[in-house]
Backbone atoms as SQL, in Angstrom:
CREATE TABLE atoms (id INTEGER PRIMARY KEY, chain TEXT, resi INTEGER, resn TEXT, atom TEXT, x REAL, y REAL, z REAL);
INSERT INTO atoms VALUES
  (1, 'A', 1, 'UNK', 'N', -18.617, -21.598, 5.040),
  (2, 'A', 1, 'UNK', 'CA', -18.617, -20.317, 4.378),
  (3, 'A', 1, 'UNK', 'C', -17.837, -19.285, 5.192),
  (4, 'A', 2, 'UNK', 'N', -18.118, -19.401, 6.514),
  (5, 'A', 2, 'UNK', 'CA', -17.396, -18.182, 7.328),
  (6, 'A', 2, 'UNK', 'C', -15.806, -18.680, 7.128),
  (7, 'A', 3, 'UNK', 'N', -15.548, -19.927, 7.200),
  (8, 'A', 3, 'UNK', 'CA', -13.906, -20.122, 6.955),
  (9, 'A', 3, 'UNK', 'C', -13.167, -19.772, 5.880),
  (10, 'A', 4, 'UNK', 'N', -13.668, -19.494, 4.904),
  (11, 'A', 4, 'UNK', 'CA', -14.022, -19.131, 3.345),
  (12, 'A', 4, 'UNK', 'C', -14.047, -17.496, 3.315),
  (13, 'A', 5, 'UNK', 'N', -14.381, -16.635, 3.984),
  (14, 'A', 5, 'UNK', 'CA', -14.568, -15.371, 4.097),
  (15, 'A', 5, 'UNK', 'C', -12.995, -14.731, 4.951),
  (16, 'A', 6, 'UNK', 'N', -13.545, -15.463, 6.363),
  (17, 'A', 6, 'UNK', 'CA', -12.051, -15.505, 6.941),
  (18, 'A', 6, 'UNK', 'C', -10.547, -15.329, 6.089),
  (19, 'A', 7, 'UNK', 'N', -10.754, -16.816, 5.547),
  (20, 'A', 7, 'UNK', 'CA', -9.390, -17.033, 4.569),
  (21, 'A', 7, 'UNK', 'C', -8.987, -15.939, 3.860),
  (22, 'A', 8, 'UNK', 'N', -10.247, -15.198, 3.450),
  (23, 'A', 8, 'UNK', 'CA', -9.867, -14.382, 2.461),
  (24, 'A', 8, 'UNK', 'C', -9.502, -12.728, 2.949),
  (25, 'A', 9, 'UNK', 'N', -10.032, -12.795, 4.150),
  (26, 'A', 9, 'UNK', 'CA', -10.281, -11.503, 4.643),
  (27, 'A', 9, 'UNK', 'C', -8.707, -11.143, 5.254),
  (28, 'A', 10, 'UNK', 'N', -8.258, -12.492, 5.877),
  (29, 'A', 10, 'UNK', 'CA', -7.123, -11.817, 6.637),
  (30, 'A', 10, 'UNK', 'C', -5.639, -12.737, 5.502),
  (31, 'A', 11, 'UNK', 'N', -5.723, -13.309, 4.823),
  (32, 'A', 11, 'UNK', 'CA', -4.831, -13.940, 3.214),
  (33, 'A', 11, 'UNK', 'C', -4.074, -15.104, 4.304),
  (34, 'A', 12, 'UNK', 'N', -5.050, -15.859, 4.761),
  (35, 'A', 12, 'UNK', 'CA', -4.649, -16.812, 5.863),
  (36, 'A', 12, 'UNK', 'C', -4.181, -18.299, 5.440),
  (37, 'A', 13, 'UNK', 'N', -4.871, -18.625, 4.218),
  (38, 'A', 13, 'UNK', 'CA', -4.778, -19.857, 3.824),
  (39, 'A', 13, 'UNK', 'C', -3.892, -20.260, 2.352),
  (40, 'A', 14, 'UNK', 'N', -2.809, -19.327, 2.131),
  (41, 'A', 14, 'UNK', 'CA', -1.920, -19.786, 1.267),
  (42, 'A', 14, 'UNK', 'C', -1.025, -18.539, 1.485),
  (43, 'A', 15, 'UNK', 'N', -0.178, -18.898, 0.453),
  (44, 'A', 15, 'UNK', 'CA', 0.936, -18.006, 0.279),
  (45, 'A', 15, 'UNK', 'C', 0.658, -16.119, 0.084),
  (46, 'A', 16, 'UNK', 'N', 1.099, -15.376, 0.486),
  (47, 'A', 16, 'UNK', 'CA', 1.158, -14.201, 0.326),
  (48, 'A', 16, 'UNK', 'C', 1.380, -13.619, -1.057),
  (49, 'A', 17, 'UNK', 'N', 0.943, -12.562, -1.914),
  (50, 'A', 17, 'UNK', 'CA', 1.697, -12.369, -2.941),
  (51, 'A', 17, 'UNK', 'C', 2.953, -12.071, -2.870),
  (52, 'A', 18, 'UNK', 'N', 3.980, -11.926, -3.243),
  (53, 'A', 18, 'UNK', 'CA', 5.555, -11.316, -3.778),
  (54, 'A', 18, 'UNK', 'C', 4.844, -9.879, -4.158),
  (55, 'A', 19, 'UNK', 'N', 3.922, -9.247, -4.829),
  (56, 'A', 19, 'UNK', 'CA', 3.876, -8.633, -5.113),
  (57, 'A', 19, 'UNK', 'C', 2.452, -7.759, -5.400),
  (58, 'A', 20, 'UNK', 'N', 2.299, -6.462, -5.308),
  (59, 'A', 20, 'UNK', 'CA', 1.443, -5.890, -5.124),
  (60, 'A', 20, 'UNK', 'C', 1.197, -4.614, -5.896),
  (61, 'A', 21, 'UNK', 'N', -0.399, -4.210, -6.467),
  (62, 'A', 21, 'UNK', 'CA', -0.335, -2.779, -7.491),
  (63, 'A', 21, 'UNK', 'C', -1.677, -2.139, -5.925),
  (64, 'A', 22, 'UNK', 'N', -1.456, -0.588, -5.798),
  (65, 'A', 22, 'UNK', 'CA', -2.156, -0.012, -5.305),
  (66, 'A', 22, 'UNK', 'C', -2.650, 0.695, -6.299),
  (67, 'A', 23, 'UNK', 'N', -3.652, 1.283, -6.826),
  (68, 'A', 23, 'UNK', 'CA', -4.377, 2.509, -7.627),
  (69, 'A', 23, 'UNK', 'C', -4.675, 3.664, -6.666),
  (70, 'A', 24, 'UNK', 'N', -4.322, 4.812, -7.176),
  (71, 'A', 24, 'UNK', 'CA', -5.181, 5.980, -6.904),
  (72, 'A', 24, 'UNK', 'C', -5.662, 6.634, -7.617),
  (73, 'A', 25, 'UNK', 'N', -7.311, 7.086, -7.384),
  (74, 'A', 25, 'UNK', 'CA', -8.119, 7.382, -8.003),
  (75, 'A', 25, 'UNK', 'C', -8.697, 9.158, -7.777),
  (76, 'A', 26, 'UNK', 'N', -9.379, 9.366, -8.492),
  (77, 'A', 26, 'UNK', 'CA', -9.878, 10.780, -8.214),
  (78, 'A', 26, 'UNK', 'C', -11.012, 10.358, -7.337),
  (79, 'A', 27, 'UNK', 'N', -11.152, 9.434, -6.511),
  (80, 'A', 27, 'UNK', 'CA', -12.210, 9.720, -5.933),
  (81, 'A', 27, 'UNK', 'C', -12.214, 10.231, -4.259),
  (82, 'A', 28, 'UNK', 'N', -10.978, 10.678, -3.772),
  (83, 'A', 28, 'UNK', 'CA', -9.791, 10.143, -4.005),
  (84, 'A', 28, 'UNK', 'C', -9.681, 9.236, -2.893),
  (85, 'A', 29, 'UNK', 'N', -9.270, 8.217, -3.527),
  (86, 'A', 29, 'UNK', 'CA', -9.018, 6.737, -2.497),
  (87, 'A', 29, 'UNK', 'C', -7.656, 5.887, -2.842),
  (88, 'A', 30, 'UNK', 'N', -6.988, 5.362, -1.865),
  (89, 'A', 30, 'UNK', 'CA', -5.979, 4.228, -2.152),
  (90, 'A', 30, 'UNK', 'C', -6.876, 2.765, -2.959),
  (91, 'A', 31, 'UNK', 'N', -6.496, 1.950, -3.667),
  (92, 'A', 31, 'UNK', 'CA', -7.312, 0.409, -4.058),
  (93, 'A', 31, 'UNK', 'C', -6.064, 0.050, -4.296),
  (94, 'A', 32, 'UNK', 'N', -5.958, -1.013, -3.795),
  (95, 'A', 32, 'UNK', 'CA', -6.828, -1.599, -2.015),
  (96, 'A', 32, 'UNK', 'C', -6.055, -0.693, -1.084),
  (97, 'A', 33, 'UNK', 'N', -7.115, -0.441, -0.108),
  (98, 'A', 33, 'UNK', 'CA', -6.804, 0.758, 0.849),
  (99, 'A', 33, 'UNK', 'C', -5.864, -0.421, 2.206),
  (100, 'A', 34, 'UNK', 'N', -5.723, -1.743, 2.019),
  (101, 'A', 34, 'UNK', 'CA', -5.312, -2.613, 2.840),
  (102, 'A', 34, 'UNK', 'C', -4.640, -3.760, 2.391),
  (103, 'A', 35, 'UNK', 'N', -3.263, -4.099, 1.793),
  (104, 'A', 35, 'UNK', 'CA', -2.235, -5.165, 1.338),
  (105, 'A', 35, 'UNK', 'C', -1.495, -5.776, 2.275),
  (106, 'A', 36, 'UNK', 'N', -1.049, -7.039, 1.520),
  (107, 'A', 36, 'UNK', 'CA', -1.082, -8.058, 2.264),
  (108, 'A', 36, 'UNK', 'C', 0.248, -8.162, 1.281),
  (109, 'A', 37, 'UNK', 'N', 1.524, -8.340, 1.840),
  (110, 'A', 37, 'UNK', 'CA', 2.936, -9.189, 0.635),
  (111, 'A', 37, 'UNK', 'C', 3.784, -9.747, 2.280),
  (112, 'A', 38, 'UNK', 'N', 4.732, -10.474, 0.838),
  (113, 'A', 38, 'UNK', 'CA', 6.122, -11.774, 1.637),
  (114, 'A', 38, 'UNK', 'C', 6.961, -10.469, 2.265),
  (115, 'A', 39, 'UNK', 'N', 7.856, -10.679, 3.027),
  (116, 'A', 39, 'UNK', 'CA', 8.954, -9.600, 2.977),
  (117, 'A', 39, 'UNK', 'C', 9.660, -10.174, 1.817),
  (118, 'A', 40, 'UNK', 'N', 10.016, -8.835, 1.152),
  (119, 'A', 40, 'UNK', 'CA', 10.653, -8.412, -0.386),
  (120, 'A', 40, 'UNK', 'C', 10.017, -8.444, -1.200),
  (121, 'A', 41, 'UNK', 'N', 8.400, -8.692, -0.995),
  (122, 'A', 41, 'UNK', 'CA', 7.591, -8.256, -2.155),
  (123, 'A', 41, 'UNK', 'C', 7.710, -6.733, -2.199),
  (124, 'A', 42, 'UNK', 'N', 7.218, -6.153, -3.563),
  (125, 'A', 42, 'UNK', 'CA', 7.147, -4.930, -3.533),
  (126, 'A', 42, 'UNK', 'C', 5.370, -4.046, -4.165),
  (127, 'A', 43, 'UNK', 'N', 5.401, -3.085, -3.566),
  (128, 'A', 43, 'UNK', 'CA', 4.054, -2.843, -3.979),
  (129, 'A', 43, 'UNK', 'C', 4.348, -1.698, -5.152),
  (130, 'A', 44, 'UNK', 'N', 3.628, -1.498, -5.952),
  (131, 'A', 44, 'UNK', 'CA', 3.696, -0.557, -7.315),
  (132, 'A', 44, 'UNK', 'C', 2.590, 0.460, -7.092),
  (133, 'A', 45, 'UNK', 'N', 2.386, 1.954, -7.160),
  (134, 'A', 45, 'UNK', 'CA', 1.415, 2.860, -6.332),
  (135, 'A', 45, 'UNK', 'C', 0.887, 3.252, -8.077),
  (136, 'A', 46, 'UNK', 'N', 0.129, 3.150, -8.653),
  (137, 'A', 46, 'UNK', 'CA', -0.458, 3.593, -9.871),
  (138, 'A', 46, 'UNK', 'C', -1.142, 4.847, -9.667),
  (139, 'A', 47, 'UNK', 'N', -0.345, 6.134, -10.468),
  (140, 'A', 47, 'UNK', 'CA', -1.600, 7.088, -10.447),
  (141, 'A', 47, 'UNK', 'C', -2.551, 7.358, -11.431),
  (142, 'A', 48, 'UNK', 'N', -3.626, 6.646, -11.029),
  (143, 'A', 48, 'UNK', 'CA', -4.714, 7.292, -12.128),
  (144, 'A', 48, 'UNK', 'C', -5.908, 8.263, -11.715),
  (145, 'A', 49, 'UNK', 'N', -5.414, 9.082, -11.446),
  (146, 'A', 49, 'UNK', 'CA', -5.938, 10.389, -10.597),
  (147, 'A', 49, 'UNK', 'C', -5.531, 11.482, -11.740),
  (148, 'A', 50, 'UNK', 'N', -6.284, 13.027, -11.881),
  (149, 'A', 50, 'UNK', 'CA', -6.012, 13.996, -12.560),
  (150, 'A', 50, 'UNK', 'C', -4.773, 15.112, -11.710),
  (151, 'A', 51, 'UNK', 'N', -4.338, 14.656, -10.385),
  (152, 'A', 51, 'UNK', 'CA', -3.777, 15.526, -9.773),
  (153, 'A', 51, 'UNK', 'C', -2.159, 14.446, -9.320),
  (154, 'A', 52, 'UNK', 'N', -1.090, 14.976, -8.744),
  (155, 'A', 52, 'UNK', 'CA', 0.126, 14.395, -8.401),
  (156, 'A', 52, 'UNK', 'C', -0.461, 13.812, -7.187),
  (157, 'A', 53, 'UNK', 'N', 0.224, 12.586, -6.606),
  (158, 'A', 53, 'UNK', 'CA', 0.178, 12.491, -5.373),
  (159, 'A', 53, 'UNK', 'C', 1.713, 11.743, -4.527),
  (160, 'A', 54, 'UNK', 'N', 2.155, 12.025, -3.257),
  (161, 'A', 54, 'UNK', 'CA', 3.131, 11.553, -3.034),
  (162, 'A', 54, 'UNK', 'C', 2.669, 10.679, -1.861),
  (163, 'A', 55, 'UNK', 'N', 3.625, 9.367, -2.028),
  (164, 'A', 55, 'UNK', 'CA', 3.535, 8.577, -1.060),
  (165, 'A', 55, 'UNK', 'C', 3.952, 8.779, -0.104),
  (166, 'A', 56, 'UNK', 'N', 3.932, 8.575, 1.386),
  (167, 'A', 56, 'UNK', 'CA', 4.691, 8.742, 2.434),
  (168, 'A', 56, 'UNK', 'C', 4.126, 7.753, 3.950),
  (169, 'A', 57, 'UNK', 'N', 5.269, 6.883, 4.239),
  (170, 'A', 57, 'UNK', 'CA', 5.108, 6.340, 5.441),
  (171, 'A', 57, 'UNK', 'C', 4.776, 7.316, 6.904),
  (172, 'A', 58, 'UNK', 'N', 3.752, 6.844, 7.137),
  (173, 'A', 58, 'UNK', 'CA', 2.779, 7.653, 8.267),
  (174, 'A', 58, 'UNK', 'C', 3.877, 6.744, 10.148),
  (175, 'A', 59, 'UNK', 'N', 3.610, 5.475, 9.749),
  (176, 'A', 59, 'UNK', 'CA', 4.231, 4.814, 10.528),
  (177, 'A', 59, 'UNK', 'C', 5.316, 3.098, 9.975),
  (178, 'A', 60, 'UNK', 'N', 5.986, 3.057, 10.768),
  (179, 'A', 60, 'UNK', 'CA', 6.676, 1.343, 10.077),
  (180, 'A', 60, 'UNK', 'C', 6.928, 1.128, 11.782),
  (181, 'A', 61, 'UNK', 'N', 7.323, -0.451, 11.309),
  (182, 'A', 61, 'UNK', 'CA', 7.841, -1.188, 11.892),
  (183, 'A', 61, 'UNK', 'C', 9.086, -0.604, 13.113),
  (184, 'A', 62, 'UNK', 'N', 9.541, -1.015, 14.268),
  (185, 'A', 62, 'UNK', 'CA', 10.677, -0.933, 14.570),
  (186, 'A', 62, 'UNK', 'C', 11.853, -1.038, 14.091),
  (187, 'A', 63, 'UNK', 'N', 11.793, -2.162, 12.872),
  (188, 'A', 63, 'UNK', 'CA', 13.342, -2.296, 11.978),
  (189, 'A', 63, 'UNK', 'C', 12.772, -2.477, 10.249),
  (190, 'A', 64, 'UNK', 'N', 11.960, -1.598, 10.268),
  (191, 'A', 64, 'UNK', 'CA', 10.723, -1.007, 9.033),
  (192, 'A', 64, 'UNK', 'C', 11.854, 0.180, 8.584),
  (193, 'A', 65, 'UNK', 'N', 12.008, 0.148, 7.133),
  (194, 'A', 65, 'UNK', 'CA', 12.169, 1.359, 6.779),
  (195, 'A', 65, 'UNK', 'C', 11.172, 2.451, 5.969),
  (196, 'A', 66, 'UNK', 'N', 11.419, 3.706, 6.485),
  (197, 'A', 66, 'UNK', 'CA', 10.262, 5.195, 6.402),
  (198, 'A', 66, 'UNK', 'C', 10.648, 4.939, 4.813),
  (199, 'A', 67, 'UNK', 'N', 9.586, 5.552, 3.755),
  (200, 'A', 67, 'UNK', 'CA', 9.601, 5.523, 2.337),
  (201, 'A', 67, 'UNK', 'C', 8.388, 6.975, 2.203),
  (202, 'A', 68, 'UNK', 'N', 9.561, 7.593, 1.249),
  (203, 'A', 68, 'UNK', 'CA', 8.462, 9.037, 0.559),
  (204, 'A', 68, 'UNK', 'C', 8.790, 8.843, -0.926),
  (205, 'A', 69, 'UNK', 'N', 7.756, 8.621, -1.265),
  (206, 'A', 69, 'UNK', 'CA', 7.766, 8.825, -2.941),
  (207, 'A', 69, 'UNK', 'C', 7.826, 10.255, -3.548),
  (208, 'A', 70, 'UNK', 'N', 8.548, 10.600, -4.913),
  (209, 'A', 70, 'UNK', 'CA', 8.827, 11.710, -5.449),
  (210, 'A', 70, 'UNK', 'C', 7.051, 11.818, -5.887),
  (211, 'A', 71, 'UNK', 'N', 6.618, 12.836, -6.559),
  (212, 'A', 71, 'UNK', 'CA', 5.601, 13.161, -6.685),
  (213, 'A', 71, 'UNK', 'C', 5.417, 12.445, -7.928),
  (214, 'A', 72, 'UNK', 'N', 3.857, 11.454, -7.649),
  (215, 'A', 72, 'UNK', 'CA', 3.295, 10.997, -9.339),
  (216, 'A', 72, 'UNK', 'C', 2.708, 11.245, -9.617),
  (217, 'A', 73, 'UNK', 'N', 3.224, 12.112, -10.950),
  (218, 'A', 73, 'UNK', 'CA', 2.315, 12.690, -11.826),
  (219, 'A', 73, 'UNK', 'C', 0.909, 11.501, -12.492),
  (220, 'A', 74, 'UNK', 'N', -0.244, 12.180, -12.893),
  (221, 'A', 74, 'UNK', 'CA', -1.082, 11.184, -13.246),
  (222, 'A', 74, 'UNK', 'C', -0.389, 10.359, -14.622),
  (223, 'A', 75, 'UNK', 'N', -0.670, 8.926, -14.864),
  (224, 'A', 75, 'UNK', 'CA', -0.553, 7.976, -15.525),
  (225, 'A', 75, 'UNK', 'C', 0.674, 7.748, -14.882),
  (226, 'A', 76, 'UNK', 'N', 1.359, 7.714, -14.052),
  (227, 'A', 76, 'UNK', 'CA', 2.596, 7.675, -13.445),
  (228, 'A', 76, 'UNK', 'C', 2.737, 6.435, -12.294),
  (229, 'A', 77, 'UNK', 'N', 3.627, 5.974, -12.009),
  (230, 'A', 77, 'UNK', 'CA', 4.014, 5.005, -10.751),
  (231, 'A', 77, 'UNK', 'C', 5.070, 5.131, -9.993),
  (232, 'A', 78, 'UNK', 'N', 5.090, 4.852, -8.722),
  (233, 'A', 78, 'UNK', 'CA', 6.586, 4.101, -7.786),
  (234, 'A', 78, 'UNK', 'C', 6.139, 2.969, -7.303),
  (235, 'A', 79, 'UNK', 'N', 7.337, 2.508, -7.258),
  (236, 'A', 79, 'UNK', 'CA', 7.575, 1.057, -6.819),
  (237, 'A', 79, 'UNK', 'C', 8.164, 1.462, -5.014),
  (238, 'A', 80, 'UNK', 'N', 7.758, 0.380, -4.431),
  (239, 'A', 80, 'UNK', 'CA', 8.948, 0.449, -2.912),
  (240, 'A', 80, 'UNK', 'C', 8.992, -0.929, -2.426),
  (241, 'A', 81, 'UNK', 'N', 10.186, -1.597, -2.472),
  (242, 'A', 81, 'UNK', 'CA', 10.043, -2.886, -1.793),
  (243, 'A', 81, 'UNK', 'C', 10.151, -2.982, -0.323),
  (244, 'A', 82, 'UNK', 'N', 9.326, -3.924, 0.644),
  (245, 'A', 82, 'UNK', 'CA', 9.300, -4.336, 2.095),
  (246, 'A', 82, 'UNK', 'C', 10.151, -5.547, 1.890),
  (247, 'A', 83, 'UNK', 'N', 11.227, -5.003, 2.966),
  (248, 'A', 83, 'UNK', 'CA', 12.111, -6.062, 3.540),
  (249, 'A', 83, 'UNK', 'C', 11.858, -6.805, 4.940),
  (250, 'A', 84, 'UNK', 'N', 11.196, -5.945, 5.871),
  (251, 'A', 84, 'UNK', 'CA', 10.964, -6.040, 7.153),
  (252, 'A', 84, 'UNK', 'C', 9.690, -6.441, 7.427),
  (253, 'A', 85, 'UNK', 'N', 9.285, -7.832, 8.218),
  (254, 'A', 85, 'UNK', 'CA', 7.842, -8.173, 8.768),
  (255, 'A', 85, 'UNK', 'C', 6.878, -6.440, 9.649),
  (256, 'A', 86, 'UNK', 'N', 5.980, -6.468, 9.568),
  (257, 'A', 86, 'UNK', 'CA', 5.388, -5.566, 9.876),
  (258, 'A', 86, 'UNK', 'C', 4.153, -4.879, 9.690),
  (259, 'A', 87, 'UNK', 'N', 3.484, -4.042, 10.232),
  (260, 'A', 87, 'UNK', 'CA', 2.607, -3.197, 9.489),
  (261, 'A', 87, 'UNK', 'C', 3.092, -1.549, 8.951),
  (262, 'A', 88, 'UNK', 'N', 2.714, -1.233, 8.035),
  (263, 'A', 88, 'UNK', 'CA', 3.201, 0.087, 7.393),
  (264, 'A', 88, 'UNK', 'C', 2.175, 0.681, 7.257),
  (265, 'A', 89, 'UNK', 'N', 2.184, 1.629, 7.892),
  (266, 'A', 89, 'UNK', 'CA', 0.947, 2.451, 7.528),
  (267, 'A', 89, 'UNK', 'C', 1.382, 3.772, 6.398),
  (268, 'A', 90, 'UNK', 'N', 0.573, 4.639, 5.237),
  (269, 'A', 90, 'UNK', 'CA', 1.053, 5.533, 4.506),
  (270, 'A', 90, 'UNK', 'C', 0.126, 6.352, 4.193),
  (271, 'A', 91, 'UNK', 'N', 0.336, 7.580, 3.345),
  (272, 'A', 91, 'UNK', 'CA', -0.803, 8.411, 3.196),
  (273, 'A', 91, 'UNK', 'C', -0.522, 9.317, 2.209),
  (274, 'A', 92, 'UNK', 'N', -1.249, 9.992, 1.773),
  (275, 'A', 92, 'UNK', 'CA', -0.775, 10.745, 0.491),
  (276, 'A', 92, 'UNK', 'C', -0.012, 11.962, 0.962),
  (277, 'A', 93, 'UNK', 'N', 0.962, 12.682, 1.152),
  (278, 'A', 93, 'UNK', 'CA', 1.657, 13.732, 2.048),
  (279, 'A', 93, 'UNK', 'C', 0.964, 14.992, 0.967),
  (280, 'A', 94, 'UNK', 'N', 0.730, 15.144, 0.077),
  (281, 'A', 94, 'UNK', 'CA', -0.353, 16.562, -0.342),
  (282, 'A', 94, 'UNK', 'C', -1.478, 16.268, -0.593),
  (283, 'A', 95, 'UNK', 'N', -2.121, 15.180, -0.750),
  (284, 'A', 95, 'UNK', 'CA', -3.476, 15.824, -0.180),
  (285, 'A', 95, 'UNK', 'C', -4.362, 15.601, 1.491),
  (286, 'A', 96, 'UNK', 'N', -3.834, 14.562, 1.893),
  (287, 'A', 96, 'UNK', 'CA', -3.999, 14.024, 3.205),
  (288, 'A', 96, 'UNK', 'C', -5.190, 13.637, 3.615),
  (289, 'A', 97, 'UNK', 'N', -5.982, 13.623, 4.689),
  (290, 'A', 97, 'UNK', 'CA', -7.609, 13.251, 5.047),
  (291, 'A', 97, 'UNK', 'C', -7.557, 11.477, 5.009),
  (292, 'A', 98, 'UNK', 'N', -8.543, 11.042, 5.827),
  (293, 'A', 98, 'UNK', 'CA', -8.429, 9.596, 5.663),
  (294, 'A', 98, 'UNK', 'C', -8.391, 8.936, 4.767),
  (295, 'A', 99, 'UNK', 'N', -9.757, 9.526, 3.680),
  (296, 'A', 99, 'UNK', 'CA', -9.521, 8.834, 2.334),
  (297, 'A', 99, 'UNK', 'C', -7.877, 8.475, 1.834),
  (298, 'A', 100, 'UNK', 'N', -7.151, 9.001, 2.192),
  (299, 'A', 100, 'UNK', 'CA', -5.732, 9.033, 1.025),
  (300, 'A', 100, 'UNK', 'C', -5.008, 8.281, 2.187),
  (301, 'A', 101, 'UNK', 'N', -5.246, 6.941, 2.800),
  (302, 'A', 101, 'UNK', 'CA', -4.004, 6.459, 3.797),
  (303, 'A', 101, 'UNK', 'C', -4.343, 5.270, 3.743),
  (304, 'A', 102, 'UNK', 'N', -3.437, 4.423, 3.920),
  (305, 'A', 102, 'UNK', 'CA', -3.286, 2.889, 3.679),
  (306, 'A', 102, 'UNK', 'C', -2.195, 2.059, 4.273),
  (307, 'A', 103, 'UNK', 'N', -2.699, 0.876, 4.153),
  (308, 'A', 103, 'UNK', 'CA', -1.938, 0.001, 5.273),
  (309, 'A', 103, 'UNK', 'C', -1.646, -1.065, 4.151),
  (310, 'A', 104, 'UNK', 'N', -0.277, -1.566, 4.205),
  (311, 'A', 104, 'UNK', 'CA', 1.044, -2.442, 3.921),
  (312, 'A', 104, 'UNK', 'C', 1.321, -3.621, 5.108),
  (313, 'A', 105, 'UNK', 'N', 0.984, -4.912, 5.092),
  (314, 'A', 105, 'UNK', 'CA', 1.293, -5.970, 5.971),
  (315, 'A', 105, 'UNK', 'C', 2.238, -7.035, 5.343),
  (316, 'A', 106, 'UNK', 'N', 3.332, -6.581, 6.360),
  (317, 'A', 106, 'UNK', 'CA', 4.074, -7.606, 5.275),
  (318, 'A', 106, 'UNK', 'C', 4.613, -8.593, 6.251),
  (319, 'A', 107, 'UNK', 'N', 3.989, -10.103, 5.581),
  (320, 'A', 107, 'UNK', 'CA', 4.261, -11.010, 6.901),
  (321, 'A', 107, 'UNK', 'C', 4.600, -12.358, 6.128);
């Protein structure tokens, strides 16, 4: 069972997705506040929140590229594809606080 939890916890035992949806919510939180893609998967940021929110890389990689999303309006999306192995960290650049920041592993 713990190998089973493991597997799942850190996406250890098969392939990575290509691809990834984040939600944001009015509560207000990233889902999933923690992704896992291939390099050149891309993640899709869904707003289903009553307010705009913009994406923005907090930190990347050494040969990571920085990504700011234009502002999404609610029912709205951006896309950003990872080319580079790494961790990405991001956060909402207007409203900010921990709730609104999230981590991108792309390995």
């Amino acid at each position: 069972m713990l190998a089973v939890l493991t597997c799942l916890a850190v996406a250890a035992c098969g392939p990575l997705p290509a691809d990834g949806i984040v939600a944001v919510t009015d509560t207000p939180r990233f889902f999933p506040a923690h992704m896992y893609v291939q390099p050149g998967g891309t993640i899709e940021w869904r707003n289903h929140s009553t307010a705009p929110h913009v994406v923005a890389a907090t930190a990347v990689p050494p040969r990571g590229e920085r990504f700011l999303s234009p502002p999404i309006r609610p029912g709205g999306f951006w896309r950003h594809t990872f080319l580079e192995p790494g961790t990405y960290r991001y956060a909402c650049a207007l409203m900010g606080g921990e709730e609104l920041e999230g981590i991108i592993e792309v390995r």
